[in-house]
C-alpha positions in Angstrom: 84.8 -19.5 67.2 82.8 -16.9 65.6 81.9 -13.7 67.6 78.6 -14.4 67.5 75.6 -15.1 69.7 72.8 -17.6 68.0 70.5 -18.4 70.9 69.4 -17.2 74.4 68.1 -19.8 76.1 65.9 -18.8 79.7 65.1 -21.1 81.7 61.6 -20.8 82.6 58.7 -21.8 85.8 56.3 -21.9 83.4 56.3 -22.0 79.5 52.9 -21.6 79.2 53.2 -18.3 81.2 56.5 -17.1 79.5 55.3 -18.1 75.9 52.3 -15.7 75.7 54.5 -13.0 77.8 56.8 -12.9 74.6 54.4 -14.1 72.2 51.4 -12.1 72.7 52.4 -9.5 74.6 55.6 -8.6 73.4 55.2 -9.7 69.8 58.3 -12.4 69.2 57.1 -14.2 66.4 57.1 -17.8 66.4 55.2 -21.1 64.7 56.0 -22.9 68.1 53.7 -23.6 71.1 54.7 -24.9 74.6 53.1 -27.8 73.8 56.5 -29.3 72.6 58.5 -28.4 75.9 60.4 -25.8 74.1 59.6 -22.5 72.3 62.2 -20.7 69.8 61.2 -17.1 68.8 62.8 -15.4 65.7 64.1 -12.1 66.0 64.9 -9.5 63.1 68.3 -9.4 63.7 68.9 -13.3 63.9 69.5 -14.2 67.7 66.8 -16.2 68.4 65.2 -16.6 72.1 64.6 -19.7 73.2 62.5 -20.8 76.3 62.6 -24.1 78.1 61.5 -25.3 81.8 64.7 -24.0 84.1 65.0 -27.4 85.8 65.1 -29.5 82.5 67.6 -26.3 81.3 69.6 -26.5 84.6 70.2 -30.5 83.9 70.8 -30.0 80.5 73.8 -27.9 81.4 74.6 -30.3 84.5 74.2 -27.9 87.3 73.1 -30.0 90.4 70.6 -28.9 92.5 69.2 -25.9 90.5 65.3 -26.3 91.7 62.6 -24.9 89.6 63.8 -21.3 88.9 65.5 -18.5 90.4 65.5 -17.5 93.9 63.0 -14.1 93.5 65.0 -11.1 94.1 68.5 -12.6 93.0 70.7 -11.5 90.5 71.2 -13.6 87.6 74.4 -12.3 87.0 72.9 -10.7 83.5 70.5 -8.6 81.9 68.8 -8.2 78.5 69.2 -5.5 75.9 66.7 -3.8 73.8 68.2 -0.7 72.0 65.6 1.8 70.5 66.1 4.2 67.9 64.5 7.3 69.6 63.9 8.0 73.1 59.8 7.5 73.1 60.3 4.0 72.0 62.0 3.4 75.2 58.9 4.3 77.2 56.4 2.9 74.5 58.7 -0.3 75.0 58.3 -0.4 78.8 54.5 0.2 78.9 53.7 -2.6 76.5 55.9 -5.0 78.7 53.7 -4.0 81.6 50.4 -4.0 79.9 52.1 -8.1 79.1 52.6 -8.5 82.4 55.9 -7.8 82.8 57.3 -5.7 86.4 58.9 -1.6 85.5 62.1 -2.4 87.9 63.5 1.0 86.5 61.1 3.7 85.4 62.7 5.1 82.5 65.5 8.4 83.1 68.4 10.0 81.7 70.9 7.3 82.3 74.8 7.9 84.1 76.1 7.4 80.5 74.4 9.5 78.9 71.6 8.0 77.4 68.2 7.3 78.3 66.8 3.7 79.9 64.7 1.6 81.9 64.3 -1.7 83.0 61.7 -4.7 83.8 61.4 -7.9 84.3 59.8 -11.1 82.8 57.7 -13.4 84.2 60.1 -15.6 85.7 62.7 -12.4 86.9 65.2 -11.9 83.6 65.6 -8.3 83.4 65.4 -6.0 80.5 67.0 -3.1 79.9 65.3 -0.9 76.8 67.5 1.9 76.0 68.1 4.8 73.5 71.8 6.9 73.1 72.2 9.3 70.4 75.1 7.9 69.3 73.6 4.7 68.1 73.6 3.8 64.9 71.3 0.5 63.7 71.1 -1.4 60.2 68.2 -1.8 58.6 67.6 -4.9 60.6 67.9 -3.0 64.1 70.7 -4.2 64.6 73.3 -1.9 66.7 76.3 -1.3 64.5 79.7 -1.4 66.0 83.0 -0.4 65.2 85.6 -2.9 65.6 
């Protein structure tokens, strides 16, 4: 297998909801609509984001008795990453997810490792975590670079 990640998919209440929380308010382009039962949005570094109704998701992956999304308050097991190249894009990040509709779980703050983050949370619960470090270093793409 290649070490790579191609899509996130999130289960979602509903797509209606979730497609103009990424679409429109946080700008993830796409020439999809809900209409379909499924949205894909590109991304600039390739992963794309992919949104389907949790229920259909949870049967598609055979878990049995998922309901219709996750228990509010609970813990996926998971967060989100949005690295930023400068610190003021971390709270220029977190305001525009609010003004979407999106919850601030985290205000931004210096973080225990050094850098600087906050969280919040989508629609349907997924957390995000928007962070800067000094010592990241992106590709033209905004990608993170890593050393092997």
């Amino acid at each position: 297998m290649e070490p790579r990640i191609t899509v996130i998919t999130l289960g979602v209440s509903d797509l209606q909801r979730s497609y103009h929380f990424y679409k429109d308010g946080l700008g993830f382009p796409t020439k999809m609509s809900p209409a379909g039962g499924i949205v894909l949005f590109a991304t600039s570094t390739g992963t794309r984001l992919m949104l389907y109704p949790y229920a259909r998701l949870a049967a598609d992956a055979e878990f049995k008795g998922a309901g219709n999304a996750i228990p509010p308050g609970t813990f996926p097991g998971f967060t989100l990453g949005h690295c930023v190249r400068n610190k003021e894009q971390v709270d220029a990040v977190l305001a525009q997810a609010e003004k979407a509709g999106g919850v601030i779980a985290k205000k931004p703050a210096v973080a225990s490792w050094g850098g600087y983050s906050g969280y919040f949370r989508d629609p349907d619960g997924y957390s995000w975590e928007v962070l800067y470090a000094d010592n990241l270093k992106f590709k033209s793409d905004g990608s993170v670079i890593v050393d092997p």
